[in-house]
N, C-alpha and C positions, 0 to 999 in steps of 0.2 A: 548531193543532197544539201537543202539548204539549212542551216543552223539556225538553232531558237535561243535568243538570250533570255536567260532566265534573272530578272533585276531584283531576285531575293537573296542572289546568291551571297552579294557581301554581308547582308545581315544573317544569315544561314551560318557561313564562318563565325562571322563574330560570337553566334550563341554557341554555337561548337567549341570554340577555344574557351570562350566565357565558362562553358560546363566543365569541360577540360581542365583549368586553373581551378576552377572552384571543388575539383573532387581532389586533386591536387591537394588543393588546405586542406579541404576535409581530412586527409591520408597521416600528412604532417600532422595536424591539430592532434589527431587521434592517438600516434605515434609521441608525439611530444608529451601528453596529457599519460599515457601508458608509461613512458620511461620514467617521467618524473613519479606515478603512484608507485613505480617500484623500487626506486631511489629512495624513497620518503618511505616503504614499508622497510626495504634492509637496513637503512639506519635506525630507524624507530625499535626494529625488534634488536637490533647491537646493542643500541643505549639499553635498554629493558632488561636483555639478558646481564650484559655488563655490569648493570647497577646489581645485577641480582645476585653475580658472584660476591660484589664487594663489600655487600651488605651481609650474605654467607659467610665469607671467610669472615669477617669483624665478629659476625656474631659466635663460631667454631670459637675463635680463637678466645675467647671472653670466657669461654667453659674449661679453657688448660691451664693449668696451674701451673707457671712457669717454673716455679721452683723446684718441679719432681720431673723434668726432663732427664736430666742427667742422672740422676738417683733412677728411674725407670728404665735410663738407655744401661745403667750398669748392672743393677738389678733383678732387672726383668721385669715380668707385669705383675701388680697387685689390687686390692679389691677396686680401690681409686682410679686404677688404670685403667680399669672394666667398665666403671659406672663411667668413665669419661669416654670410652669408646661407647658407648650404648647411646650417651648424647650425641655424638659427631654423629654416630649412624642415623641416628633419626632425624637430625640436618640433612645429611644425603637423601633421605627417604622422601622427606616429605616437599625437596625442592626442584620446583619444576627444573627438567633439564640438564639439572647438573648430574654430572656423570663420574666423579671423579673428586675424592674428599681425603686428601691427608696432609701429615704431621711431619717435617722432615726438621733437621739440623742438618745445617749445610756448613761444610768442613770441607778442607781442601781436598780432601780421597773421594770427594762425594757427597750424595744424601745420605745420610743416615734416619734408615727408618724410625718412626714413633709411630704414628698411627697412618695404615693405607687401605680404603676402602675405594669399592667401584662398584659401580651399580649394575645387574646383569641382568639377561635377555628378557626373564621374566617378570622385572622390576623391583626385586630382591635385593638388595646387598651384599655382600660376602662374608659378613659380619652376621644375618641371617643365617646364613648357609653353613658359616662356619666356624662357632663362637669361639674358637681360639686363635682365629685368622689374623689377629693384632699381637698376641702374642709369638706367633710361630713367624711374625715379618720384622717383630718389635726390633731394633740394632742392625739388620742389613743395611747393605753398601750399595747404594746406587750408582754406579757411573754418571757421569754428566755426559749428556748431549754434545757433540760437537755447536747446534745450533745454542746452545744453552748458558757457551763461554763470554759470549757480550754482558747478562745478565749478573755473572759470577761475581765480578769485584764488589756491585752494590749489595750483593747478599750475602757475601763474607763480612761485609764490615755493619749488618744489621741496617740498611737501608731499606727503601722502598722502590717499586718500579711499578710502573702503569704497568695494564692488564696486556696481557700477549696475545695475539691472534695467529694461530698455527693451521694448517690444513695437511696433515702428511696421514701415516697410518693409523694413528688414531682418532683417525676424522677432523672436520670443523670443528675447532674447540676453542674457546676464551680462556686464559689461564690465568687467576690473580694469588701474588702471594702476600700475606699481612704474617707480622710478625706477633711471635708473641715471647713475652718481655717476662722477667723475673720478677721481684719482688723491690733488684736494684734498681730495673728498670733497662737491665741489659736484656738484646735479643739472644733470646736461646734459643728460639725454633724457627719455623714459616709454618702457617696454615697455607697449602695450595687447593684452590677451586678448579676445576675446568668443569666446566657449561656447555652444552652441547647445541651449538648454529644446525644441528642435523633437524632437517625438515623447511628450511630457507630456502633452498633450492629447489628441492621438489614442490614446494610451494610458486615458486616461481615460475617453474617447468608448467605444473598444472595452470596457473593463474594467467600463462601467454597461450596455453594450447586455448584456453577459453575464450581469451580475451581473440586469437585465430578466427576461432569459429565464429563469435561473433559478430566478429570484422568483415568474415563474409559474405553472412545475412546483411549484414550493415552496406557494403559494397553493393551488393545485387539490391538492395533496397535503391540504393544510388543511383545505380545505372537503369530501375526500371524508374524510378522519379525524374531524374536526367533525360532518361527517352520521352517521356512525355512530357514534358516540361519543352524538349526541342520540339517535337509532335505540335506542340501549344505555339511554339516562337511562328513556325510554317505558318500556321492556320490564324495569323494573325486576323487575316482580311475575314475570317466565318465568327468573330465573336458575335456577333447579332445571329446567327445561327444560334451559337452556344448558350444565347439569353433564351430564344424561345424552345431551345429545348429545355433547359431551365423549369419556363414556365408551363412547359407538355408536362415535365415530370410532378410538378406541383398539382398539376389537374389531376395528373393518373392517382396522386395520392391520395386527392379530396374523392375520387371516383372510388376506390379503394375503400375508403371509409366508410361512404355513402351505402358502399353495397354493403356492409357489414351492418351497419347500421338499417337499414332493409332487413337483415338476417335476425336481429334482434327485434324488430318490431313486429315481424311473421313468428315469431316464437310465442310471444304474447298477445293472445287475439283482444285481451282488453284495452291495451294500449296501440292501436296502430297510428300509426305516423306521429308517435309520442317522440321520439329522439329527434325527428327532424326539425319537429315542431319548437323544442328544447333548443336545436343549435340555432333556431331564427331569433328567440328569444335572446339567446345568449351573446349574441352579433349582436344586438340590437342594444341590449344593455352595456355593453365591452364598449360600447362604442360613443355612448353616452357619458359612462364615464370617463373618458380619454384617451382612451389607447389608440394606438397606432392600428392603420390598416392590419400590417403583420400580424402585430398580437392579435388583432381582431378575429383576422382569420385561423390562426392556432388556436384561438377558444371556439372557434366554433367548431370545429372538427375534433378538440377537446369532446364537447358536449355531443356532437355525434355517438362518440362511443362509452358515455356516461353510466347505460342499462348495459352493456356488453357481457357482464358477467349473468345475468338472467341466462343468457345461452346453457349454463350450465345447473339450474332448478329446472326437476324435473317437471314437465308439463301438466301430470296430472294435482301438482299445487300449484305451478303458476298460474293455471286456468281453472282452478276449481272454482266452480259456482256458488259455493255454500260458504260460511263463515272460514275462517281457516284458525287453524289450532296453535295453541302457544311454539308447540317444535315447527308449523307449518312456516307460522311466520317469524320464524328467525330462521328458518332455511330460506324465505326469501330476503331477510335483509344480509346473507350473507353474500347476496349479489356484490355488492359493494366489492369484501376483499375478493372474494374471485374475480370479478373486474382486471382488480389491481394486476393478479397475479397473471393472468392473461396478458396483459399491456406490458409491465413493466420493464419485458426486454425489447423494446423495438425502440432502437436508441434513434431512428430515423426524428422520431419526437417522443423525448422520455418524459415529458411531459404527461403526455397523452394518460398515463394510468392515473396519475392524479385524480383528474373528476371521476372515474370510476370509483374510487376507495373514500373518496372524501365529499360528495356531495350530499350526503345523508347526516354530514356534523352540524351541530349548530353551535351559536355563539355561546350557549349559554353551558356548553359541556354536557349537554343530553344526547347529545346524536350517536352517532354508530360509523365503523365499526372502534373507532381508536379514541371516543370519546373527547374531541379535540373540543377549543373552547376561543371566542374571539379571536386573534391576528394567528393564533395555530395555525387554524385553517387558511389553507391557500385560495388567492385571489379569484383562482378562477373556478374552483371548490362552492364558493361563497356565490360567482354570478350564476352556476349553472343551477345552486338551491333552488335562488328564487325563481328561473325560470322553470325550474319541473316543480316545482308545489305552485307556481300558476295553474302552468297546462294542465296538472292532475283536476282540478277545480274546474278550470275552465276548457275541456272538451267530453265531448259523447261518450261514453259508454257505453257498452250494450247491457248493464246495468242499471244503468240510469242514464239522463239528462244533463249534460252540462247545467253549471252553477250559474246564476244569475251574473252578472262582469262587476256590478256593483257590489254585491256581495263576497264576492273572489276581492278585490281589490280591499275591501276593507278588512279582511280576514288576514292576505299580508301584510297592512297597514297594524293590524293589533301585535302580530308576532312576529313586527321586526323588533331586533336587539335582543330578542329570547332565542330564535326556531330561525329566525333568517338576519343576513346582517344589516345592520340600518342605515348603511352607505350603499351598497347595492337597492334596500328600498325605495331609498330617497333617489337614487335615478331610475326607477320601477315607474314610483310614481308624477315624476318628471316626466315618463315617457307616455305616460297615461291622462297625462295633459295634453300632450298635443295627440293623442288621439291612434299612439300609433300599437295597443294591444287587443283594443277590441277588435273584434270579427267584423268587416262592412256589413256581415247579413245581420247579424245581430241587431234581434229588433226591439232589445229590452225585456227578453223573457227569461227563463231557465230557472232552476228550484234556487228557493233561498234558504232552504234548510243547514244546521250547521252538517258541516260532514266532520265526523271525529277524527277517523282514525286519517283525514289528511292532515288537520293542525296536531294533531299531539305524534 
């Protein structure tokens, strides 16, 4: 069989390895970006807790009166010895985290107790629990820790030592001791803190199972992007395909509209071919005043779907023949926001609800329904105005008669910068110089009467 060279093949690798390497970073980037938030969360919440014992114990230790240590370790407890446990406890109590709050004199046999609290399951103290619990501990003999013997000389002889970080049976814990001084100024006791790192971990445990999951949404996002992205590298030689599908889908869209717009002017037998009529005008004007083809064409299919919301009054006021009633017609100017609310999720052009909601504003702050006022209102808010309070003037009714064209024209010439804006006008009226609003059949006739309810 004869073999077929395929001459994409080396750029085929290249974008294979290319995607290859590039999810590679991606994997590192993510990985690297993950360690380091969790390196910079466990130190951040050290420093925090840390600072938070040593600010504890300072402040414990400021409520013991160093002078009645040894008169209380000989003595026993008295009323002063109670009111000082009642504070320490309420230290404990009210301090995030810390788990562990007392008073020792350290001597060579040991701690000897003064005050020892610890906080339990229910968030209580023992001190709560058990209001003789300082007296019934007051003078016991603690053993030292084997771990404990490094820290011993500096606390025999009324030093200081950075805070300890321990993880054995009594969990993750930060341990600071500050001394507290007599009156000579000699140490007579330590306040010990320990702070409880419990929830650090599980914090961490949860925070990677998440950041997991994630990752492989994130991955599969990857790899279906990466596929088509290679898919894309293949099919270099069909981009001109790719344009005029492009531009299929752009027509299917303005086709889309058009028929919607269809839908909306069979709803209202007084206005047919009003929206289309609207979007000519509005191309026409968009484009006088400078925009781009593009914009041109988003306003005009903008203004396609400007009456959209009328789909939702009901027929027998949209079509009523007879005067219509103050509730009648504000149920139809409520077309506006139901417009809106129709459009405004079709991100394909979020635009698009705009002229629905806002072509009824006018400059002057009378309009409806948001009562907007000069540069408020949106640009293409403003073109599609003057285009449909032409057309309202200037086409048949089965009512009446179209307006005279001279008469329509100086009517928006009177209320622009009130009811319409006067930059949109003035290229209105620009356009209606070179002749391009009137009707060819238009022979110079139509009523000259004012029509009210179209200028106010």
């Amino acid at each position: 069989m004869k073999k077929t060279n395929d001459n994409n093949a080396p750029l085929i690798n290249r974008h294979r390895l290319l995607m290859i390497v590039l999810a590679l970073l991606i994997i590192f980037t993510v990985g690297a970006v993950v360690f380091s938030g969790l390196m910079i969360f466990k130190r951040t919440t050290y420093d925090y807790r840390e600072q938070t014992i040593i600010n504890t114990s300072m402040l414990a230790a400021e409520q013991i009166d160093g002078d009645k240590i040894d008169v209380w370790l000989s003595n026993g407890a008295d009323d002063e010895y109670l009111e000082t446990g009642r504070l320490l406890d309420s230290i404990l109590e009210n301090t995030a985290y810390l788990q562990y709050l007392y008073v020792y004199q350290i001597k060579p046999d040991g701690c000897h107790v003064v005050f020892d609290f610890e906080t339990t399951n229910d968030g209580l103290t023992e001190y709560d629990e058990r209001p003789d619990i300082d007296a019934a501990s007051l003078g016991n003999v603690i053993g030292f820790d084997e771990s404990f013997n490094e820290y011993l000389p500096t606390l025999l002889s009324g030093g200081k030592i950075d805070t300890i970080e321990s993880n054995d049976t009594y969990g993750w814990l930060l341990t600071r001791y500050e001394p507290v001084f007599d009156s000579t100024g000699k140490c007579v006791a330590y306040v010990g803190a320990d702070i409880s790192m419990k929830g650090v971990n599980d914090f961490i445990k949860n925070y990677l199972t998440q950041i997991a999951v994630i990752a492989a949404f994130f991955l599969i996002g990857c790899i279906l992007v990466g596929t088509r992205l290679y898919v894309g590298a293949r099919r270099a030689d069909e981009m001109e395909s790719l344009i005029n599908q492009q531009k299929r889908d752009k027509e299917l869209t303005r086709e889309i509209i058009e028929a919607f717009a269809k839908v909306v002017d069979l709803k209202d037998s007084y206005t047919q071919g009003h929206s289309f009529r609207v979007a000519e005008y509005t191309e026409k004007l968009a484009r006088e005043l400078g925009y781009d083809e593009e914009t041109v064409e988003k306003y005009r299919n903008i203004a396609l779907m400007h009456d959209i919301g009328k789909v939702g009054i009901p027929d027998n006021v949209l079509n009523k023949p007879g005067k219509l009633t103050d509730e009648e017609f504000n149920l139809i100017k409520s077309h506006a926001a139901r417009g809106y609310d129709v459009l405004e999720n079709i991100s394909i052009m979020p635009e698009i609800a705009i002229g629905a909601r806002a072509h009824h504003e006018r400059p002057d702050g009378k309009g409806y329904p948001l009562g907007l006022s000069g540069n408020e209102i949106p640009t293409v808010a403003q073109i599609i105005a003057v285009a449909d309070c032409f057309d309202a003037m200037y086409s048949n009714r089965p009512y009446r008669s179209r307006m005279n064209f001279d008469k329509a024209v100086s009517i928006i010439k009177e209320v622009s910068g009130t009811q319409l804006s006067s930059e949109v006008v003035d290229a209105f009226l620009r356009l209606v110089e070179k002749g391009e609003f009137r009707d060819p059949e238009d022979n110079g006739g139509g009523s000259t009467e004012s029509i009210e309810n179209i200028r106010k």
